[in-house]
PLY file of the C-alpha trace (Angstrom):
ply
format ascii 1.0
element vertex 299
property float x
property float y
property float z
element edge 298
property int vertex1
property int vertex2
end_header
72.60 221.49 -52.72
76.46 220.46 -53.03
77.59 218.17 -55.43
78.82 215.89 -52.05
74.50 215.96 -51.29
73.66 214.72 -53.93
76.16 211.47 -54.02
74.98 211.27 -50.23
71.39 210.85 -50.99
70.06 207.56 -50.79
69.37 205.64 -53.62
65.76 205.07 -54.35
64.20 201.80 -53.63
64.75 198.92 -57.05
61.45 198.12 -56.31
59.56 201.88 -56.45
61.24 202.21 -59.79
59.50 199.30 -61.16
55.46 198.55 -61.13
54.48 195.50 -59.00
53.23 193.03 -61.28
49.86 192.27 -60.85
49.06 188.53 -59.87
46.32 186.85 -62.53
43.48 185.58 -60.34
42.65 182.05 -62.04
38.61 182.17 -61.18
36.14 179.15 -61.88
35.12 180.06 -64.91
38.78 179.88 -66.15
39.33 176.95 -64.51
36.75 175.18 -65.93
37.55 176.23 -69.74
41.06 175.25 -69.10
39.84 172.15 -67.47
37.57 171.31 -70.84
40.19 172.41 -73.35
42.46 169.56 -71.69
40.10 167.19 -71.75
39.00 167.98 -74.76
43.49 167.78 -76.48
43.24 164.69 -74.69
40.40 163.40 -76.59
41.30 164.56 -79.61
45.03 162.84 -79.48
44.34 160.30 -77.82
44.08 157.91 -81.21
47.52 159.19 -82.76
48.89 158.16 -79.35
47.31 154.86 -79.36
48.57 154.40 -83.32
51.56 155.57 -82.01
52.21 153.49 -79.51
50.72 150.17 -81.40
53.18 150.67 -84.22
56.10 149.37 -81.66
54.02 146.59 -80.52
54.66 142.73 -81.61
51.96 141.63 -83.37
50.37 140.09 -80.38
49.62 143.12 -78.46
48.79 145.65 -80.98
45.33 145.41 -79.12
46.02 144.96 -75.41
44.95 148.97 -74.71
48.19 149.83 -73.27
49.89 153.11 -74.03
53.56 151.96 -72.91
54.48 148.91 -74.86
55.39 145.78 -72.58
57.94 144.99 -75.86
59.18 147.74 -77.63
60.31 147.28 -81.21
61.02 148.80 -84.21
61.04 145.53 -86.10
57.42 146.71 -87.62
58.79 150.28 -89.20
61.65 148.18 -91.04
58.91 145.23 -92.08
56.22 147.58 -93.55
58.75 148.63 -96.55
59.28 144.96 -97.22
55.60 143.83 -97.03
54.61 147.08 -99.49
56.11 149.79 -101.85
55.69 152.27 -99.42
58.08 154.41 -100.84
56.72 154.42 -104.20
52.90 155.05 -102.61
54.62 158.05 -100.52
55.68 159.66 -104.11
52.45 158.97 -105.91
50.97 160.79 -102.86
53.51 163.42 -102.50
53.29 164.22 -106.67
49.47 164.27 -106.81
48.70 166.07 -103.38
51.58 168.78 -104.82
50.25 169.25 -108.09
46.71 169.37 -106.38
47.50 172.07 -104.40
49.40 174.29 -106.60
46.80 173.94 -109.27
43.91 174.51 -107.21
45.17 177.56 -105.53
46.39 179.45 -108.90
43.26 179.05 -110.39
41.20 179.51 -107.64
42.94 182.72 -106.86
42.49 184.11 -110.70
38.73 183.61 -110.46
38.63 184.80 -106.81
40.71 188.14 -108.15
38.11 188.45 -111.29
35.28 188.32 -108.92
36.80 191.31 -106.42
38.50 193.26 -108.82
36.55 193.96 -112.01
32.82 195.44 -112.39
31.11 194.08 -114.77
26.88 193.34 -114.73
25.68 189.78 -113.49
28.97 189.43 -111.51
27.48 188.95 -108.02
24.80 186.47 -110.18
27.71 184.20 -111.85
29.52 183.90 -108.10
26.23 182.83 -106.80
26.38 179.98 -109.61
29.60 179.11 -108.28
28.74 178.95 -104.38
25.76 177.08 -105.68
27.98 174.48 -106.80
29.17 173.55 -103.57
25.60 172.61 -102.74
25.63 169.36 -105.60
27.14 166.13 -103.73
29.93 164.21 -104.80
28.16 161.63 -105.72
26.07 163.52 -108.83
29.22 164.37 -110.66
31.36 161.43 -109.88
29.83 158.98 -112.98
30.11 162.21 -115.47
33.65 162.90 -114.40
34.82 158.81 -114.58
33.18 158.76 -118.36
35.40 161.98 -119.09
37.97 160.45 -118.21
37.53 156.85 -119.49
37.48 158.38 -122.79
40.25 160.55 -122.32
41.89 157.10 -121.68
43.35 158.57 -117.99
41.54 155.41 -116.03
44.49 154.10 -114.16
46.47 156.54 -114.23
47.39 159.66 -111.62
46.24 162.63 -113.82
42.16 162.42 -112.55
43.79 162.83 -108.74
44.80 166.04 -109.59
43.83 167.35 -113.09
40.31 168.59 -112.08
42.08 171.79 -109.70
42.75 173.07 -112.51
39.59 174.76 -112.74
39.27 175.89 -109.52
37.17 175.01 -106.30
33.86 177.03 -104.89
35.05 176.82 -101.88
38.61 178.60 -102.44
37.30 180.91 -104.68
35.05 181.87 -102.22
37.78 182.21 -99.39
40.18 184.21 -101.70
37.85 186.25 -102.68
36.67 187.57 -99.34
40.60 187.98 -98.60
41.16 190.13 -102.00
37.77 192.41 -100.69
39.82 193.17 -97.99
42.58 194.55 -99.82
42.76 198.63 -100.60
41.56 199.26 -104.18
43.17 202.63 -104.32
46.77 200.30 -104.19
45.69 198.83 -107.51
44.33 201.86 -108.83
48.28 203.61 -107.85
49.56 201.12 -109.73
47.17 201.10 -112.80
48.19 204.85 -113.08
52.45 204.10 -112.98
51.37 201.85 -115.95
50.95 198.05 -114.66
48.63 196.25 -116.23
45.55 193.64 -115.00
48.34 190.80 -115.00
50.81 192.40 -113.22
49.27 193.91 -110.55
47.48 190.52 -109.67
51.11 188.50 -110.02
53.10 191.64 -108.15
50.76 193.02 -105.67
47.57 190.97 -105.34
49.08 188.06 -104.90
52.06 188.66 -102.31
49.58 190.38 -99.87
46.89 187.80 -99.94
49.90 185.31 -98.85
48.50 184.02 -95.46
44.98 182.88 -97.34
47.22 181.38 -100.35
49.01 179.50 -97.50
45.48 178.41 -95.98
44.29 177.31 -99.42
47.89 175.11 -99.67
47.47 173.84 -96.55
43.71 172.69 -96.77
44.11 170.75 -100.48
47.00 169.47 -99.63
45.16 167.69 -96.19
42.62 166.62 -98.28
44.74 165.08 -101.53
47.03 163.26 -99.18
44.15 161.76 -97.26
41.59 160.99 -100.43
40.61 157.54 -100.80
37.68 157.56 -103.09
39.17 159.01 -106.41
41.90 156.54 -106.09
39.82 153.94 -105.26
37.51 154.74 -108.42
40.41 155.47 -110.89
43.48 153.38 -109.92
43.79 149.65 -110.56
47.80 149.08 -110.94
49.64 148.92 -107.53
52.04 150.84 -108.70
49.58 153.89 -109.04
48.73 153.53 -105.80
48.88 156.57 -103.44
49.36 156.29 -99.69
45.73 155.78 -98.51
45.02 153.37 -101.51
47.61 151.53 -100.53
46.29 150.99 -96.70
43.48 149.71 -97.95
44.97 147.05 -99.91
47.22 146.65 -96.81
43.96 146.50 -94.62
42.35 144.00 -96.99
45.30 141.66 -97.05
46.31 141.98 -93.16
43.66 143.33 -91.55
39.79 141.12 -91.34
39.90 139.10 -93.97
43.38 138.89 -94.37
46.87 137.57 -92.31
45.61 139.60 -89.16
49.00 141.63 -89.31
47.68 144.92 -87.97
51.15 145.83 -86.62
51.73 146.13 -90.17
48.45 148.20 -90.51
49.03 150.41 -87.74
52.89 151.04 -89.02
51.74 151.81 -92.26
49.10 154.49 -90.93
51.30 156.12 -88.44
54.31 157.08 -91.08
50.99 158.40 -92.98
49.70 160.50 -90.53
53.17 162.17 -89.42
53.84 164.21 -92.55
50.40 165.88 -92.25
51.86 166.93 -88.36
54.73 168.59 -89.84
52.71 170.57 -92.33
50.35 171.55 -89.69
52.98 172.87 -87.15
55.32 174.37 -90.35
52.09 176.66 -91.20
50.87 177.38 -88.07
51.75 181.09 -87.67
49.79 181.73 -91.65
46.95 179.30 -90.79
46.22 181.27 -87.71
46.65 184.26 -89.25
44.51 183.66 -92.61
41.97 181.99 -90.32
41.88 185.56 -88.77
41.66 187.80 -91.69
39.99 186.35 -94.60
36.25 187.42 -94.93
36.97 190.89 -93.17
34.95 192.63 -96.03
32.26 191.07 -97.76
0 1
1 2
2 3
3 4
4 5
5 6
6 7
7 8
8 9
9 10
10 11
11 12
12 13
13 14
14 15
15 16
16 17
17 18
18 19
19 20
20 21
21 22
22 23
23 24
24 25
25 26
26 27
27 28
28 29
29 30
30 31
31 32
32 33
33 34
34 35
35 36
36 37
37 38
38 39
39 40
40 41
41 42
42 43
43 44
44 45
45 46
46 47
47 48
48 49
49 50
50 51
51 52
52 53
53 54
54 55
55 56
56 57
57 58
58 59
59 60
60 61
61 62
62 63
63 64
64 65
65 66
66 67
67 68
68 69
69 70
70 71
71 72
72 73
73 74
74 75
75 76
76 77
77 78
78 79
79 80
80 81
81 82
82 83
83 84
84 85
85 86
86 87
87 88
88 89
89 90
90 91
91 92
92 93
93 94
94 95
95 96
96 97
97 98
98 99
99 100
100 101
101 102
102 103
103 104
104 105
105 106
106 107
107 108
108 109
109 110
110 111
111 112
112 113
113 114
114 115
115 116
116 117
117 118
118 119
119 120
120 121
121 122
122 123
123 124
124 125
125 126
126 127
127 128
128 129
129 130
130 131
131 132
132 133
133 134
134 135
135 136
136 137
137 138
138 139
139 140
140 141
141 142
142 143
143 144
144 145
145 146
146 147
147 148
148 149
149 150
150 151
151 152
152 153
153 154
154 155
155 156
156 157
157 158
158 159
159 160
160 161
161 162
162 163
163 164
164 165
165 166
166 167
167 168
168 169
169 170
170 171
171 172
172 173
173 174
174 175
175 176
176 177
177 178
178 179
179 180
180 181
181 182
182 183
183 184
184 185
185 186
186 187
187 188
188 189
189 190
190 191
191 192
192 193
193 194
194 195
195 196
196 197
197 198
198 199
199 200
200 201
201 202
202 203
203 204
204 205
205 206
206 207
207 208
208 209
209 210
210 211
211 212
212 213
213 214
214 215
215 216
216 217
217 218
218 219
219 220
220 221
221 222
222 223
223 224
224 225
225 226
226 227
227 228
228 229
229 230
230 231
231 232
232 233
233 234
234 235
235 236
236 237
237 238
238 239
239 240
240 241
241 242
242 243
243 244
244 245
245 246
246 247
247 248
248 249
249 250
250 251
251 252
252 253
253 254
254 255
255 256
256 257
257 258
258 259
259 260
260 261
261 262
262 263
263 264
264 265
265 266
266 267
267 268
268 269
269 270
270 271
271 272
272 273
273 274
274 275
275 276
276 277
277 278
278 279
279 280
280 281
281 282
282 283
283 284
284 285
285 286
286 287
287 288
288 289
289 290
290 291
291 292
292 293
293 294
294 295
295 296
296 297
297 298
């Protein structure tokens, strides 16, 4: 075959080069699960959007059920800083919920690496004392810890909000520790040989690889010190201690029954609340999903 042939031969079809993609067939059953998952979003946001969309409402139709206000205004989001120290509630919350969170997940993750890493008789017995912990209600310890306190002279003051992470929770420890099973040994046993010791392969190794779970940790005490109401409802009695959710329910009290009957103020209040927690959520998606997926692979 000439060279003349070969430029004569017709090209070949674009579309035998390249695999027809195969249609997805959408049956009933995945209908229907998409169908409930929608409903089921739209249930779920449906409050956020109502908050939402109540915030820009005058005062008089906060309640009238209606999604698109009839008069939009952003008169309430400049009134609510004038009404209450917002901004100094927002850093009470943002210090304590930080300083919650970083204490609770360092020591949590030191007891969760003792657990994993070292052998040593009654081990499995003392982490069934600690699991067994999370079994005694808030309510048992709550009079010891406020005496502790008292005496410590901390009533009324931001250190209880946070203090206690410092030794740890059950139910991190727990977590982390089913993360660090998952980890190789023979890593830290490498390293143990090149000469690192306990604290340095826990700081250096341990710790960088169990990063998605230290990231779910983060994320789950810092949802639940920004939204706490009961410690700072038991320990705080100065307004200007107050974090963010003690201070909607002094806004509640004063506007809401009982009160002036402001509830755009209310509503205001709870929606530049609720945003920060949708930022945190959507800036650690990608490691909640993924520590969600991997912790308690080995138990």
């Amino acid at each position: 075959m000439t060279a003349d042939t070969r430029l004569d031969a017709p090209a070949e079809p674009e579309t035998a080069r390249k695999p027809a993609r195969r249609r997805r067939r959408i049956t009933p059953v995945k209908a229907l699960i998409w169908t409930a998952l929608i409903l089921a979003t739209l249930v779920f946001i449906y409050p956020f959007i109502w908050l939402l969309s109540a915030s820009f409402k005058p005062r008089g139709e906060v309640f009238d059920n209606k999604l698109f206000p009839e008069t939009f205004t952003f008169q309430n989001y400049l009134d609510v800083w004038h009404e209450a120290p917002m901004a100094l509630w927002l850093w009470n919350t943002v210090l304590v919920t930080v300083l919650a969170a970083v204490t609770v997940t360092i020591s949590s993750a030191m007891v969760a690496w003792g657990f994993s890493y070292f052998r040593f008789r009654g081990r499995n017995f003392l982490f069934g004392i600690v699991l067994a912990t999370m079994m005694l209600p808030g309510a048992v310890t709550m009079i010891p810890q406020f005496l502790i306190w008292n005496s410590l002279g901390m009533v009324d003051t931001l250190t209880p909000l946070w203090a206690q992470n410092l030794f740890g929770s059950a139910f991190y420890i727990f977590l982390l520790r089913q993360f660090f099973l998952g980890l190789p040994r023979e890593l830290f046993d490498a390293a143990k040989i090149d000469g690192a010791n306990n604290w340095r392969i826990f700081t250096r190794i341990a710790m960088p690889l169990c990063k998605p779970a230290l990231i779910i940790t983060l994320i789950f005490e810092f949802q639940a010190a920004w939204t706490d109401l009961m410690r700072p409802l038991i320990y705080l009695r100065d307004s200007d201690n107050f974090t963010v959710p003690r201070g909607l329910k002094a806004l509640l009290d004063q506007y809401g029954f009982g009160g002036e009957w402001h509830w755009e103020i209310v509503v205001t209040a709870s929606v530049i609340t609720t945003i920060p927690m949708i930022i945190l959520f959507f800036l650690g998606q990608r490691h909640f999903v993924q520590g969600i997926a991997t912790t308690g692979s080995k138990g």
